[in-house]
C-alpha positions as CSV (number, residue, x, y, z in Angstrom):
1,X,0.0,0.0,0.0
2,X,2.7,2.5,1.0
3,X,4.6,1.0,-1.8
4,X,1.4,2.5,-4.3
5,X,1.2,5.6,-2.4
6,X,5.2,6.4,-3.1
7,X,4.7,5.8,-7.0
8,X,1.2,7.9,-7.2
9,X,3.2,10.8,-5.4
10,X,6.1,10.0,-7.6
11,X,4.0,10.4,-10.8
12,X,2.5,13.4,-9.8
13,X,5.0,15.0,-8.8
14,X,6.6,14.2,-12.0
15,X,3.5,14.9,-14.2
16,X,3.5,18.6,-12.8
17,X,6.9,19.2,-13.1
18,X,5.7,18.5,-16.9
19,X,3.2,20.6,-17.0
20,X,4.4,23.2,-15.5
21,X,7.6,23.3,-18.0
22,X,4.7,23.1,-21.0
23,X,2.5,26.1,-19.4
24,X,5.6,28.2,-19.4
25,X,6.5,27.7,-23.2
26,X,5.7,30.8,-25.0
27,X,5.1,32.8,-28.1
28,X,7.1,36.1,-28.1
29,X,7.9,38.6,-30.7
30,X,9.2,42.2,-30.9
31,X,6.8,45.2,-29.1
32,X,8.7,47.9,-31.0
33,X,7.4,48.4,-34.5
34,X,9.0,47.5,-37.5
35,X,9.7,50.1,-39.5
36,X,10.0,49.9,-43.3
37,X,10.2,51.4,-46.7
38,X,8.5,50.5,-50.2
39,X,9.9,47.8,-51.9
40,X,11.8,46.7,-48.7
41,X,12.4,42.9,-47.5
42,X,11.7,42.6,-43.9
43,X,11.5,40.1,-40.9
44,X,8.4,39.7,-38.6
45,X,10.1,38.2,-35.6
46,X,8.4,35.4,-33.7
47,X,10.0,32.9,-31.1
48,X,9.1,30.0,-28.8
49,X,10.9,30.5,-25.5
50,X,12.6,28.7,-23.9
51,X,14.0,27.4,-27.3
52,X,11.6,24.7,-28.4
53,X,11.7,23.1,-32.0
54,X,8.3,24.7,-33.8
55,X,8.8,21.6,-36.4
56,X,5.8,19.8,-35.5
57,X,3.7,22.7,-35.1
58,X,1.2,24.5,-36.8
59,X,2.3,28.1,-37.8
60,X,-0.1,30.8,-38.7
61,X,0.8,34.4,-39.8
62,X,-2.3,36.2,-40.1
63,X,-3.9,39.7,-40.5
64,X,-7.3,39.5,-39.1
65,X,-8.3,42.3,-40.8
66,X,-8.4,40.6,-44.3
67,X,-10.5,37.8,-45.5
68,X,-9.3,35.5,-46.0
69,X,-6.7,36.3,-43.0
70,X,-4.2,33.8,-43.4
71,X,-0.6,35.7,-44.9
72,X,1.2,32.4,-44.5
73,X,0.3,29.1,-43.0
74,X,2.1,26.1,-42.2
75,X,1.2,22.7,-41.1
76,X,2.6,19.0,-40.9
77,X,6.0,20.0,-41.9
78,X,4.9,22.1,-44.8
79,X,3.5,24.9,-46.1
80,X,0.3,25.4,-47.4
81,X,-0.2,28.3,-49.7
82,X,-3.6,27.4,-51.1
83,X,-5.1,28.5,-47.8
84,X,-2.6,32.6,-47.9
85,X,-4.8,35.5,-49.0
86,X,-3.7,36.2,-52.6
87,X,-2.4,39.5,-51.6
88,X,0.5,37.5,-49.9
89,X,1.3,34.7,-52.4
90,X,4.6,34.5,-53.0
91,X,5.7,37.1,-51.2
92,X,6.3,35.2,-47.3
93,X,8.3,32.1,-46.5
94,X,9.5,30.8,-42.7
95,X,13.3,30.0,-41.5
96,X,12.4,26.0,-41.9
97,X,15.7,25.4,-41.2
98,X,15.2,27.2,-37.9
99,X,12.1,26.2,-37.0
100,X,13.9,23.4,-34.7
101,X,15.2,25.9,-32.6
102,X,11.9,28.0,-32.6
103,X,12.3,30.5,-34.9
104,X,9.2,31.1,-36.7
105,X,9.7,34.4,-38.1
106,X,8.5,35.5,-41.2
107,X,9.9,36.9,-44.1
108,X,7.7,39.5,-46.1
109,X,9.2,40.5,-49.6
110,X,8.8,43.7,-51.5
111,X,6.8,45.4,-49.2
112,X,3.6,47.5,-50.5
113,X,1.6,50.1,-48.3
114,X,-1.6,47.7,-48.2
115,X,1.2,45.8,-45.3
116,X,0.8,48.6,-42.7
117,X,-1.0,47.3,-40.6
118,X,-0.8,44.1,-37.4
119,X,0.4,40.4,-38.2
120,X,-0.3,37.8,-35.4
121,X,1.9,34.8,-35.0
122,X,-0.6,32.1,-33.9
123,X,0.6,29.0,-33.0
124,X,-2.5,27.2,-32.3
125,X,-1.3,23.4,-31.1
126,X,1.0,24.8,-28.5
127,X,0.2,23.6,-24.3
128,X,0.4,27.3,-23.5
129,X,-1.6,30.0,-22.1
130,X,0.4,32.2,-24.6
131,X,0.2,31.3,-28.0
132,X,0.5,34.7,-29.9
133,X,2.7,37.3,-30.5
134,X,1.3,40.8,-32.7
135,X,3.9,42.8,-34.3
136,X,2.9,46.0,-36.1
137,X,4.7,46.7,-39.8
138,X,5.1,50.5,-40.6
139,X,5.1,51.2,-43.9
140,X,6.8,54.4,-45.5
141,X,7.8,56.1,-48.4
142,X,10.6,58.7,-49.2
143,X,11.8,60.7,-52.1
144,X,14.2,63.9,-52.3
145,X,12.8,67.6,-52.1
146,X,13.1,69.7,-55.1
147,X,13.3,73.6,-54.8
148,X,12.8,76.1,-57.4
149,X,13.0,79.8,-57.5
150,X,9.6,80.9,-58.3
151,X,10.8,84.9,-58.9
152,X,10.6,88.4,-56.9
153,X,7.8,89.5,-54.2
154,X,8.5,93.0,-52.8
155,X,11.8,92.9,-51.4
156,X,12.3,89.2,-51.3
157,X,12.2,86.2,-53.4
158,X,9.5,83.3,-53.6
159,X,10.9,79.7,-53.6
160,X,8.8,76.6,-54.1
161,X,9.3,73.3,-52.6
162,X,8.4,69.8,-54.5
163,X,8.0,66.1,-52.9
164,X,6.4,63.2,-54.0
165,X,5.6,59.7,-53.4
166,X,5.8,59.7,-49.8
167,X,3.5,57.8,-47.5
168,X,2.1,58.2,-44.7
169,X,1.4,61.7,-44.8
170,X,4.6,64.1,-44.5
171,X,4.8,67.1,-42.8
172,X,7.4,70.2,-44.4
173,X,9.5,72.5,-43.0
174,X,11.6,75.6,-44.3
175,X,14.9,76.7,-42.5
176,X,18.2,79.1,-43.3
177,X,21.4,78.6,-42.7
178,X,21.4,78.8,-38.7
179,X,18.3,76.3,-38.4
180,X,15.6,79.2,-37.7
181,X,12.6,77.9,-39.3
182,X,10.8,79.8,-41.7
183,X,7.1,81.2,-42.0
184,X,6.4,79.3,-44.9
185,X,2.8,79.3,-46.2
186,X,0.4,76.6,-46.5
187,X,1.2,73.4,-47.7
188,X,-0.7,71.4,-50.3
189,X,-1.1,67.7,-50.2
190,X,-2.2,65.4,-53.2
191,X,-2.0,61.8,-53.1
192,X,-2.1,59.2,-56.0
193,X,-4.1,56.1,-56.7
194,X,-1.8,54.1,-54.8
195,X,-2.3,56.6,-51.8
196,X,1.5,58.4,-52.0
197,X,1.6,61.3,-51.3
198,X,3.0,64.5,-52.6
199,X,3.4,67.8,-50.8
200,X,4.7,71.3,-51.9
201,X,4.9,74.8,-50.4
202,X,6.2,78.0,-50.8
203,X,8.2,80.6,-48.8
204,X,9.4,84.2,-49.4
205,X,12.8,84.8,-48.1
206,X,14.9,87.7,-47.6
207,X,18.6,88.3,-48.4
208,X,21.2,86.7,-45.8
209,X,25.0,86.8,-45.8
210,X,24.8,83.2,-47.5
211,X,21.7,83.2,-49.1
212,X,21.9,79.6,-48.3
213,X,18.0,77.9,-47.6
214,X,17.0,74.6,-46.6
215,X,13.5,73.0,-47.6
216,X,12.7,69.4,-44.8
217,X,10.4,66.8,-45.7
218,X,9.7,64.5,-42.9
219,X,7.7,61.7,-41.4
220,X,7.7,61.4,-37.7
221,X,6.3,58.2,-37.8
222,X,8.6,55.7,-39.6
223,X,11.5,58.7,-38.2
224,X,12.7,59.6,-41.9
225,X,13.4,63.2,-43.0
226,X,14.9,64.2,-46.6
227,X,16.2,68.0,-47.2
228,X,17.8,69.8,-50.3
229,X,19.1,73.1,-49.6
230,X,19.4,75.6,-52.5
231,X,22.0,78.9,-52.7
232,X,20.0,81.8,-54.2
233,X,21.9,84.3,-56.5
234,X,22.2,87.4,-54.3
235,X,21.2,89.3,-58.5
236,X,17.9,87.6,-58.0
237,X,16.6,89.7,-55.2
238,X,14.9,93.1,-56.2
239,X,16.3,96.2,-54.6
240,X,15.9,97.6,-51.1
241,X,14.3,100.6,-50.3
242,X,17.9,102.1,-49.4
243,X,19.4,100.3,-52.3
244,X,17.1,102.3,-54.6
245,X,17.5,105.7,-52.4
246,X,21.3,105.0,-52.6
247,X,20.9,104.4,-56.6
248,X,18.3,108.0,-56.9
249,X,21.0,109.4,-55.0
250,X,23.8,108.5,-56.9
251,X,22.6,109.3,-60.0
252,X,20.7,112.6,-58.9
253,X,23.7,114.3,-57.2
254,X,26.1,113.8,-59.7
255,X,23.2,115.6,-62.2
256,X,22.5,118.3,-59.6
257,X,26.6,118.7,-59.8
258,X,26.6,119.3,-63.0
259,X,23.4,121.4,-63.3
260,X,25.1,123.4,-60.9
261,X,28.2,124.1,-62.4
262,X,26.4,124.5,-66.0
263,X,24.9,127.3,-64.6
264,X,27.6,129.2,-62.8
265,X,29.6,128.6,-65.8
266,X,26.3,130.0,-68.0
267,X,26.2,132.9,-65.6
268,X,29.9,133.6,-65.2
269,X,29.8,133.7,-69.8
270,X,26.7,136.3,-69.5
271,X,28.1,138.5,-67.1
272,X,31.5,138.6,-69.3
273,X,29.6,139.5,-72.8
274,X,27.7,142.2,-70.8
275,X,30.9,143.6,-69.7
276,X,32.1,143.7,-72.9
């Protein structure tokens, strides 16, 4: 009877030590966002920890905000691409390779800006009370600022600032050659059918010692910025107020000058043929 007892405690003992080595397998991934720009390849990263082979699992990479949801799926030691919405065929694969040491990441190629948005790493077979992981993908676009002199306002000089193709949403910035941003006007957005965007605005600016100005395109979301700065031709700005008194001035005194002297010397010849 004891003899029972001590093997009934023995198996218990043993069958919790199990379980509770099971019930702390997880799924883990990455909090931060990943970050990434059109046409990119990137890595979704998803783990079982502690290190557990993931080759007899079933793997699902899914955004449940498409039907159908699946974006890759695999399952007795294969995948099964019949089942991956079509907007992902061909374009995800795992690490099979790695998936004995539990690395089921996923590879996503040639990114588009329909992928911004949350994948979930379900791994639905697994004896754990944790069998996700949800990793958002950021999506962005870039391209260079073009500037252009759009010609004279008052006493300054109107330049105009071009880029497109950007995405999400940019926001633009104007700055000389010590970094004080400018009081640039409004800026206009357009956006294309693939939903890129392209933003332009103006600025007057006044002469400086360089003449040297700096139009920023940024996104603060996916923390990418592209500037072009430009050197305007100091002949390009109209005249001061005090330029053109100094050029009334200039040519107006010499005139007076001579006015002047024409007369004395007119006077002077009078006075001489009355005399005579």
């Amino acid at each position: 009877m004891k003899s029972s007892t001590w093997y009934f405690l023995v198996w218990c003992i043993g069958f919790s030590l199990i379980t509770t080595g099971l019930s702390q397998l997880q799924v883990v991934g990455q909090k931060e966002p990943i970050i990434a720009l059109l046409g990119d390849d990137v890595i979704l990263p998803c783990f079982l920890r502690p290190s557990t082979s993931a080759v007899d699992q079933t793997v699902e990479w899914q955004r449940r905000d498409l039907t159908p949801k699946e974006v890759h799926y695999y399952s007795d030691g294969r995948d099964n691409p019949d089942v991956h919405n079509p907007v992902y065929k061909g374009r995800t694969r795992l690490f099979e390779e790695e998936l004995k040491s539990g690395n089921m990441s996923l590879k996503l190629t040639g990114v588009k800006h329909t992928d911004n948005g949350f994948f979930t790493c379900f791994v639905p077979k697994l004896v754990s009370t944790v069998k996700t992981s949800v990793i958002q993908l950021i999506v962005g676009a870039v391209s260079q600022p073009v500037i252009s002199i759009v010609g004279p306002k008052d006493y300054g000089v109107v330049l105009k600032c071009d880029s497109g193709g950007w995405y999400p949403e940019p926001e633009m910035t104007w700055e000389d050659s010590d970094g004080n941003i400018l009081p640039g006007g409004p800026t206009e957005t357009e956006t294309d059918s693939e939903s890129r965007y392209t933003v332009r605005g103006h600025v007057t600016i006044q002469k400086t010692d360089n003449n040297m100005f700096t139009c920023r395109v940024q996104q603060h979301q996916i923390n990418h910025k592209m500037e072009t700065q430009i050197i305007v031709p100091g002949g390009v700005f109209p005249w001061s107020r005090g330029q053109k008194a100094g050029l009334i001035i200039g040519v107006l005194a010499p005139l007076a000058v001579a006015v002047l002297v024409g007369l004395y010397m007119w006077r002077k010849q009078s006075k001489f043929d009355i005399d005579l």
